[in-house]
C-alpha positions in Angstrom: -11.2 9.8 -1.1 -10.6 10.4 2.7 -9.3 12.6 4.9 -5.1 12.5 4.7 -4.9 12.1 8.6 -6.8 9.2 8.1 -5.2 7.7 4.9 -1.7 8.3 7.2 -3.3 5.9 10.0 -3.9 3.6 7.1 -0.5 3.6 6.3 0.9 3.6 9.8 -0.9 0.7 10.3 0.2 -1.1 7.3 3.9 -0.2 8.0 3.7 -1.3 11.8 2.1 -4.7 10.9 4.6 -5.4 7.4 7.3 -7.5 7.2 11.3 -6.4 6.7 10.7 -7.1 3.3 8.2 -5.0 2.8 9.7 -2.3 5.0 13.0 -2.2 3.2 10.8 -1.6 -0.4 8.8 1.5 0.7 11.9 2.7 2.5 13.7 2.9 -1.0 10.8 3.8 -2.9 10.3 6.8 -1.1 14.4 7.3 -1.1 14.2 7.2 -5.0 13.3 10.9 -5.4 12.0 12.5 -2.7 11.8 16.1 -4.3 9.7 14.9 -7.5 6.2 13.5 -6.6 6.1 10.3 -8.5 1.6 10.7 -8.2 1.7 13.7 -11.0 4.1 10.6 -13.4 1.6 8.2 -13.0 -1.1 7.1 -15.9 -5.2 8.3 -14.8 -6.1 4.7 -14.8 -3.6 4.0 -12.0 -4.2 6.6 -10.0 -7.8 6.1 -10.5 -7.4 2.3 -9.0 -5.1 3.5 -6.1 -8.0 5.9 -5.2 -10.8 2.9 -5.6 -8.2 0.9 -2.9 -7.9 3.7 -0.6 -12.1 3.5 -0.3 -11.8 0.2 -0.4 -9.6 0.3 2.9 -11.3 2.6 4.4 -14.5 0.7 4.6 -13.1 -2.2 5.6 -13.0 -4.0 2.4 -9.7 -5.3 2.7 -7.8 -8.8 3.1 -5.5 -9.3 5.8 -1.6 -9.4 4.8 -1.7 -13.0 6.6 -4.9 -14.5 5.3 -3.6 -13.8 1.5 -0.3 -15.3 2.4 -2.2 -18.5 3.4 -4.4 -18.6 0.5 -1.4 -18.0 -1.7 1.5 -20.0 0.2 2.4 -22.2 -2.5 3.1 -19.4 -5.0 5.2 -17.6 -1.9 7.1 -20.6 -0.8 9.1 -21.3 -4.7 
């Protein structure tokens, strides 16, 4: 996994380029309990595939936000 200063740019990024939607759910997510860390809660396989998508990001083996929203608009737009 990377360094933390870069998986923060990561999600910088994200956050700056995300919708209100979006926004508005990682705002309460991290509202929920922000004393408890909700990593230690979740199952090894989870946080296995979390880890496998942080690579993933970080060597540029990602999809644009707007590119899956085109391949996927008639799924978004019921």
């Amino acid at each position: 996994m990377g360094s933390v200063n870069a998986m923060r740019r990561d999600v910088k990024k994200y956050i700056d380029t995300a919708d209100e939607k979006v926004v508005k759910m990682v705002h309460a997510m991290l509202e929920v309990d922000a004393e408890n860390d909700w990593w230690d809660g979740m199952p090894d396989n989870v946080k296995k595939d979390v880890e496998v998508a942080l690579v993933e990001s970080e060597n540029g083996k990602v999809t644009p936000h707007e590119e899956v929203q085109k391949r996927y608009h008639k799924w978004l737009s019921k």
